[in-house]
N, C-alpha and C positions, 0 to 999 in steps of 0.2 A: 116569345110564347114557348111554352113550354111541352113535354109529349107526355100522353097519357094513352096508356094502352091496359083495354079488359078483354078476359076472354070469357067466353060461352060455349061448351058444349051444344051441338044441336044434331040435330038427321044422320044419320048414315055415319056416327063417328067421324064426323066432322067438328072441326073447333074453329069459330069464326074471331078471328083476332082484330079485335074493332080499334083504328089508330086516330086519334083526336089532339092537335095542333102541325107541331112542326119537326120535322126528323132531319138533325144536323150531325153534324161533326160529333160535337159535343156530348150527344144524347143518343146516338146512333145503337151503341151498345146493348142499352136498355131492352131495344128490339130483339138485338143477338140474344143477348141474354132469355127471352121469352120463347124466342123460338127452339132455343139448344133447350131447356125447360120443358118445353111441351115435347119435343122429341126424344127426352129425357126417358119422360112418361107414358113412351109408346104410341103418342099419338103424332102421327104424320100425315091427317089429313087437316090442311089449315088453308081457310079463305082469310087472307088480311084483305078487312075493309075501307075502305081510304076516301067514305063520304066525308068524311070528318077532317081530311090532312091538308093542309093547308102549304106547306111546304116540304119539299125532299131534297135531301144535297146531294150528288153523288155516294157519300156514306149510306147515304139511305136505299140506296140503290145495288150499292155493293153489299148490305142485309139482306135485301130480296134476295137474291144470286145466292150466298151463303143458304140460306131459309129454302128456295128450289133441292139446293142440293140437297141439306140434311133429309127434307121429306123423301125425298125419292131414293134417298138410300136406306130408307125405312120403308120403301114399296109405297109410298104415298104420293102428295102433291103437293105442292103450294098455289092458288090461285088467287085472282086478286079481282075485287068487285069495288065499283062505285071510282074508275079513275076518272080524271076529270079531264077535259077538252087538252088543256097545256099539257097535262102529265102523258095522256095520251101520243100526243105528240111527241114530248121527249121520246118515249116508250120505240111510235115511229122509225125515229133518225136514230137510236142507238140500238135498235132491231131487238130489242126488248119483247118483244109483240112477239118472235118467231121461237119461246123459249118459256114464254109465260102465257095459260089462259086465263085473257082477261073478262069480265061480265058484267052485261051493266046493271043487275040486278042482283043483292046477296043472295036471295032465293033460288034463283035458277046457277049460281055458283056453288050452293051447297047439294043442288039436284046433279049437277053434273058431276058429282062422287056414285050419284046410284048410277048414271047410265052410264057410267065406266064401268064398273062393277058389274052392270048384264055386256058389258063386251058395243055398245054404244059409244061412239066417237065421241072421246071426252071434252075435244076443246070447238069453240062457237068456230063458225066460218069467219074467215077474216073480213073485218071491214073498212 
């Protein structure tokens, strides 16, 4: 399977980077490649969506990580909406969860760019 990633500006200069199959080794880059791109371009608020992802290999993991930094060194975020039960889990055991806010809805991930912005604790209570 292959990776296909689009993005969309939306709310609050936020850009929601929607990811659709599989993020390996092979293709991992692609990611990199979009997020140095949008950070390129001054935009360093980005929720990748990951309704659509069907699989992540550690590469794909070590983009996120890459993707945190870039945004926040451009005063931004990276957050991540729609993980799924298993990834969650990884997320879990590799303490991914204490470095990334996750959400289970795009909407209230793109919201949570405003309520950082009024001084509002930006990330959900853990669960």
């Amino acid at each position: 399977m292959s990776l296909t990633i689009e993005c969309q500006e939306r709310d609050h200069q936020v850009v929601v980077v929607e990811i659709r199959g599989e993020i390996t080794f092979e293709n991992s880059d692609l990611l990199r490649d979009k997020i140095n791109e949008l950070s390129d371009q001054g935009k360093s608020r980005l929720v990748i969506d990951l309704a659509n992802l069907k699989y992540m290999s550690s590469a794909g993991m070590g983009v996120l990580v890459h993707g945190l930094k870039k945004t926040r060194q451009g005063q931004g975020d990276l957050r991540l909406a729609h993980l799924s039960p298993k990834m969650r889990r990884v997320f879990l055991i590799t303490q991914f969860t204490h470095h990334f806010a996750v959400y289970t809805s795009l909407e209230e991930a793109i919201q949570s760019f405003a309520k950082s912005a009024t001084g509002e604790k930006p990330f959900p209570s853990p669960s």
